[in-house]
C-alpha positions in Angstrom: 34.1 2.3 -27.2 33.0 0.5 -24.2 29.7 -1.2 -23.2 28.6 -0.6 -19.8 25.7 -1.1 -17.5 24.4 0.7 -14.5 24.6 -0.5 -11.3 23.4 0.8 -8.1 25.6 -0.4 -5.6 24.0 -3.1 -2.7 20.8 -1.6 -3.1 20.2 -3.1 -6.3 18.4 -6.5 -6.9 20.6 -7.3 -9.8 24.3 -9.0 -8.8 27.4 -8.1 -10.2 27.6 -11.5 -11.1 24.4 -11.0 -13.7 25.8 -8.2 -15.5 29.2 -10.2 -16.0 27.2 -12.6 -18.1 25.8 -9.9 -20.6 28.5 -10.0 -23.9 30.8 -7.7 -24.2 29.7 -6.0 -21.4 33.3 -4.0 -20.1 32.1 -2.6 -16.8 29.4 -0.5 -14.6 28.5 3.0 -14.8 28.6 3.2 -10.8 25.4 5.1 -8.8 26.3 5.1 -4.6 23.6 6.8 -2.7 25.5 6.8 0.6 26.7 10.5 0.2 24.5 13.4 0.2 24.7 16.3 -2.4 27.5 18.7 -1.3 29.3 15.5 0.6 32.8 14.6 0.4 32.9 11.1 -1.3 34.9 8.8 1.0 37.9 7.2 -0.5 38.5 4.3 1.4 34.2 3.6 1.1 34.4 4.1 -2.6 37.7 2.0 -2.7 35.6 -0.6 -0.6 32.9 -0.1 -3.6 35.4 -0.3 -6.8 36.7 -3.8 -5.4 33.4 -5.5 -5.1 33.0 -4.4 -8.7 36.8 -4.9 -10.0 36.4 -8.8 -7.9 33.5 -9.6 -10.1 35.6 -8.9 -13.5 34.1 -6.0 -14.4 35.3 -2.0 -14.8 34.3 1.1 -13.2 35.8 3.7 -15.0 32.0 6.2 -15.2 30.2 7.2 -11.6 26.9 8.7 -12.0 26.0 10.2 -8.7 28.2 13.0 -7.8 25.2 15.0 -7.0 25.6 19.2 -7.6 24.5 20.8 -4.4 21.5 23.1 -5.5 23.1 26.1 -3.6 25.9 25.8 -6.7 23.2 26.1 -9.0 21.0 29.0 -7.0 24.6 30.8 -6.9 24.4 31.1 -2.8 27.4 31.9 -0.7 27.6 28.6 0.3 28.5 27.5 -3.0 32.2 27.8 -2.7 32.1 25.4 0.6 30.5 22.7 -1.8 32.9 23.5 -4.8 35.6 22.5 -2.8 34.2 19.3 -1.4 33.4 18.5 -4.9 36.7 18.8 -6.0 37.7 16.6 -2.8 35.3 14.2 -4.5 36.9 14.0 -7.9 40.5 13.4 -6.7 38.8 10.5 -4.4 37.5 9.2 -7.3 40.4 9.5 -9.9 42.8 7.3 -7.0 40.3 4.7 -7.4 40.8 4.5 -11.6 37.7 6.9 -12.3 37.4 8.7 -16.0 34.2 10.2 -16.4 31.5 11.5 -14.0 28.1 11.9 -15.1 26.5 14.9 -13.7 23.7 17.4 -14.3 22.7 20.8 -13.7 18.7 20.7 -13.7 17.3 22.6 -11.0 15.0 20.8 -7.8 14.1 17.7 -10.2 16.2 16.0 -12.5 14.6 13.4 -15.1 10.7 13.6 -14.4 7.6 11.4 -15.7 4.1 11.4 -15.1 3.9 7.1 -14.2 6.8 5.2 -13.6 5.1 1.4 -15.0 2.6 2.5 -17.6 1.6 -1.0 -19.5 2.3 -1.2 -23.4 -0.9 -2.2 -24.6 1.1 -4.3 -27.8 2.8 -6.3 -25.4 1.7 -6.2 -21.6 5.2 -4.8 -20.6 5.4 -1.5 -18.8 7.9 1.4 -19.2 8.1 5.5 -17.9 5.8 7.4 -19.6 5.3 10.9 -19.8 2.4 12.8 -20.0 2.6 17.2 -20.5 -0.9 17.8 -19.6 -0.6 15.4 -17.1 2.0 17.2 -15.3 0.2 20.3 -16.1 -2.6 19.9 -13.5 -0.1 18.9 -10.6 1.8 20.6 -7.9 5.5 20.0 -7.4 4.5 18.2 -4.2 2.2 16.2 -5.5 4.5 15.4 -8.5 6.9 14.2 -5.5 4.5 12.4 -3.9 3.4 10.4 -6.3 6.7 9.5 -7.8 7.4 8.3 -4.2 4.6 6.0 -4.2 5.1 4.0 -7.1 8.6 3.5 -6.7 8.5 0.1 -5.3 10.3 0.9 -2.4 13.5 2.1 -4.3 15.6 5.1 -4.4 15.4 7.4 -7.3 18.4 8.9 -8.6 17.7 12.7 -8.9 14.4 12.2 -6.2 16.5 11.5 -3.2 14.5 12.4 -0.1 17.0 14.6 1.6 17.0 16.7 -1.7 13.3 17.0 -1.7 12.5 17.4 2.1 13.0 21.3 1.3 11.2 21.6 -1.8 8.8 24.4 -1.2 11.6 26.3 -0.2 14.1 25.5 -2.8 11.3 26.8 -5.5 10.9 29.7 -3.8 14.9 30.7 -4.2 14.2 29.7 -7.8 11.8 32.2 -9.0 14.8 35.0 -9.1 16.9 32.7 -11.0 16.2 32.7 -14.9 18.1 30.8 -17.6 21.0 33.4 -18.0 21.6 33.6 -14.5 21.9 29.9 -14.2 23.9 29.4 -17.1 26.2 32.1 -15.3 26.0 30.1 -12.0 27.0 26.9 -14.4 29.9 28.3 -15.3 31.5 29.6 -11.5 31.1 26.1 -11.0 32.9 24.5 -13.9 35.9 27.2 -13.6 35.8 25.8 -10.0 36.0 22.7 -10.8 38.0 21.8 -14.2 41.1 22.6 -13.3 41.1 19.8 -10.7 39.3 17.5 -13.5 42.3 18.1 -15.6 44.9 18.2 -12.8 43.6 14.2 -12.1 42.4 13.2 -15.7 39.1 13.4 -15.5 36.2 14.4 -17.7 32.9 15.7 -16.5 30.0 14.5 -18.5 26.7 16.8 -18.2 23.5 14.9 -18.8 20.8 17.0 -20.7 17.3 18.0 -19.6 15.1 15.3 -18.6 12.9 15.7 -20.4 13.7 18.2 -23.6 11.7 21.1 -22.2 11.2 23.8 -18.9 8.8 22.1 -16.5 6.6 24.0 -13.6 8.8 27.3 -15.1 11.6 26.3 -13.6 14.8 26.9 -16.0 16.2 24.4 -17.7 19.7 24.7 -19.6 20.8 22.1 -21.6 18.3 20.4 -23.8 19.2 21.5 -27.5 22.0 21.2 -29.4 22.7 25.1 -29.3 22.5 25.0 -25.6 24.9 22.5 -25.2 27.1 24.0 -27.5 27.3 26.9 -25.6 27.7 24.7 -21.9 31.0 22.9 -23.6 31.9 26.5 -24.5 32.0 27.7 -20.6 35.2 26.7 -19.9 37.3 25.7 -22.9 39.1 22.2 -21.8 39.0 18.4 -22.9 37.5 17.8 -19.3 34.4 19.6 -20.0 32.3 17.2 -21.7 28.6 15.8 -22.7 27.0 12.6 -21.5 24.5 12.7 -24.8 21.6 10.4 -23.9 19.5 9.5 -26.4 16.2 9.5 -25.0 16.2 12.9 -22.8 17.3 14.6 -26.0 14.9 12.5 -28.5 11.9 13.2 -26.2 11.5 16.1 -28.4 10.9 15.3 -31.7 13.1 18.4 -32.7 16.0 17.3 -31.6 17.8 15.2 -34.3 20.1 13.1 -32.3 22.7 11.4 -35.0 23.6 15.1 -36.0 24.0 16.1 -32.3 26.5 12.9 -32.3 28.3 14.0 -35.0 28.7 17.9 -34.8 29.6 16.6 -30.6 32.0 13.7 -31.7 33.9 15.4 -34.1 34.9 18.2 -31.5 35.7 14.8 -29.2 33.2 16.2 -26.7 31.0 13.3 -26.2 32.6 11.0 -23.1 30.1 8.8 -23.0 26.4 8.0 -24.1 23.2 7.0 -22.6 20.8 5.0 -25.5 17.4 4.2 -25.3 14.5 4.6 -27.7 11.1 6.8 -26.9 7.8 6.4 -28.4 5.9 9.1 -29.1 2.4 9.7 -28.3 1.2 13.2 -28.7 2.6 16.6 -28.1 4.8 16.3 -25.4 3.7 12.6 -24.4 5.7 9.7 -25.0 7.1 6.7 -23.3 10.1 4.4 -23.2 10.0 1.8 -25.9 12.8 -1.3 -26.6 16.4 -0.6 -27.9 14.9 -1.8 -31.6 14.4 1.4 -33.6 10.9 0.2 -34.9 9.2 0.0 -31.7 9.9 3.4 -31.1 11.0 6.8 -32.6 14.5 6.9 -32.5 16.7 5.4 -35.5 19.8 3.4 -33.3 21.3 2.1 -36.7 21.9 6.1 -37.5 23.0 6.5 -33.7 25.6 4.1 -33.6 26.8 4.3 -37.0 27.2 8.5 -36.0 29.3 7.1 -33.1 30.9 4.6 -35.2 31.9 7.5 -37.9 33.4 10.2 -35.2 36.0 7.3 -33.9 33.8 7.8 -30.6 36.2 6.1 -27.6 33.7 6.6 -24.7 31.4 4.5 -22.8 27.8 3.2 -23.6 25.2 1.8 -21.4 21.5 0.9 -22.4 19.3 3.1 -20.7 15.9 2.7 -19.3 14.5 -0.7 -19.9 10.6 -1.6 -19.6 9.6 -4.0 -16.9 9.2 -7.6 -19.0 8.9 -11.1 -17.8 7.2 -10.0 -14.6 10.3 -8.9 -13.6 10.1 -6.3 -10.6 12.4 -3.6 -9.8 13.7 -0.4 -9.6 11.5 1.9 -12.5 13.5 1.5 -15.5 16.4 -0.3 -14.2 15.4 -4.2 -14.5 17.7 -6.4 -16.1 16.1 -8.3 -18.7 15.6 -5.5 -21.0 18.4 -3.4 -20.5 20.5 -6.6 -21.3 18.8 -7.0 -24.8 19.1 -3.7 -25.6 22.9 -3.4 -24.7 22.8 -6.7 -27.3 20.9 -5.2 -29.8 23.3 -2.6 -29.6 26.3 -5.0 -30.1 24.9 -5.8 -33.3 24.4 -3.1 -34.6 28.2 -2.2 -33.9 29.1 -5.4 -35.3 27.1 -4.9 -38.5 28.7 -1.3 -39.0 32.4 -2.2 -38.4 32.0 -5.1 -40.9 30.0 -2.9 -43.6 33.1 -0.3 -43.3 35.7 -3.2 -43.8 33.4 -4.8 -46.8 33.2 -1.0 -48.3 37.1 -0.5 -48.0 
């Protein structure tokens, strides 16, 4: 298994150089925002992108931003035009060395929370925070609008402001689309799609629900174990594959995420993880907490030792960090605690492979 960290292209306030310096630290998980949803990636602009990444000693083998046009998802006519340019976009990306995309199929929104720096009282650190009831007395728009405003002037992935310039509209074309028909829409796409994934060696990498639940009764897909059993089920193929973060899954306290690793990893479905821990705070309310399992909810020795046990070969990246040391950035993505927990998680690793070789 690889460690990884994400990296947002020249946009982001943290150099290549930085992430070079975390141990054992193999490479990015890439996000460009230069291509619209339904855009043709450009290979000699990627290329351009890989090099700057590849000259600073580090790997890009996992992009992130390969954005599903929503007219796939609605099951428009258009969707065939952006099939095709998606599949353009995956044999761009496998000449320039890539392995996995990380994608989703959410409708509108992807990941959503109610405050993007909510201080930690323990600590004076903020984090994302999520709030149910909150989001109950809010429109969509407002949602939007507000997400917008505290996002310190940086670009969201998932709340891109081309995506959301129709958004009245979009929710409109949603209210005839239940969960069966969008599961149904989910698979035209993959069929579209996998046979170019497996023609090029790449695996596609669905990232679940953001969080674990349906939100303003718009349907959501893949968010328990027995949905995503039946998404890797669509198409059968080694290219259809799960990006299993820890923290979109754990936001519900249902959802036992080792055994989701396991029953996941033994079928080799798992291409690479997202891990973070969640706090929880009432009934549907939580926030993002450190990598160390005690200040939140999640246990990450069970996590990695479920990774450890199912010979997992993927990638790993910390996810969402809180805001420490006055560090400012984009929501969730500063360095300093991303970097600890990527290091907590190295231990961890470490302690496992040496227990299994003391236990032999």
């Amino acid at each position: 298994m690889k460690m990884t960290f994400r990296w947002y292209g020249d946009s982001d306030p943290i150099p290549l150089k930085y992430i070079k310096q975390i141990p054992n630290c193999s490479g990015i998980m890439g996000m460009m925002d230069d291509f619209e949803a339904g855009e043709v990636w450009d290979e000699k602009k990627f290329a351009k992108y890989v090099k700057e990444v590849n000259d600073a000693g580090l790997e890009i083998e996992v992009i992130e931003s390969v954005n599903v046009h929503e007219d796939i998802k609605l099951g428009l006519a258009t969707r065939d035009e952006y099939i095709e340019n998606y599949k353009k976009s995956i044999r761009n990306l496998a000449k320039n060395g890539v392995k996995v995309i990380v994608y989703n199929f959410m409708p509108v929104f992807d990941w959503l929370r109610t405050d993007l720096a909510r201080e930690i009282d323990e600590d004076g650190s903020n984090s994302l925070y999520y709030d149910h009831k909150e989001l109950e007395g809010m429109t969509p728009q407002k949602l939007v609008e507000n997400t917008m405003k505290t996002a310190g002037g940086f670009s969201l992935p998932g709340w891109e402001p081309e995506r959301l310039a129709e958004l009245e509209d979009v929710l409109e074309k949603y209210k005839s689309v239940d969960e069966e028909k969008l599961l149904e829409n989910y698979k035209y796409f993959l069929e579209g799609i996998i046979p170019t994934c497996e023609e090029v060696g790449i695996k596609m990498a669905v990232h679940p629900d953001d969080p674990a639940w349906p939100v303003f009764g718009i349907p959501r897909i893949a968010h328990t174990k027995e949905q995503l059993d039946r998404i890797v089920k669509l198409v059968d193929s080694p290219s259809n594959c799960l990006c299993v973060c820890t923290g979109s899954l754990g936001s519900n306290p249902e959802n036992d995420i080792p055994s989701v690793i396991r029953y996941f990893g033994e079928k080799k479905k798992i291409a690479c993880m997202h891990i973070r821990n969640v706090k929880y705070l009432g009934e549907k309310k939580f926030r993002e907490a450190s990598h160390l399992s005690s200040d939140g909810n999640l246990d990450m020795f069970e996590i990695v030792r479920a990774l450890y046990d199912t010979d997992f070969d993927g990638y790993i990246r910390p996810d969402h960090g809180r805001m420490i040391w006055d560090e400012k950035g984009r929501a969730g993505y500063g360095l300093y605690d991303r970097a600890l927990g990527l290091t907590y998680l190295n231990g961890l690793l470490e302690a496992i492979e040496k227990m299994d070789k003391l236990n032999k």
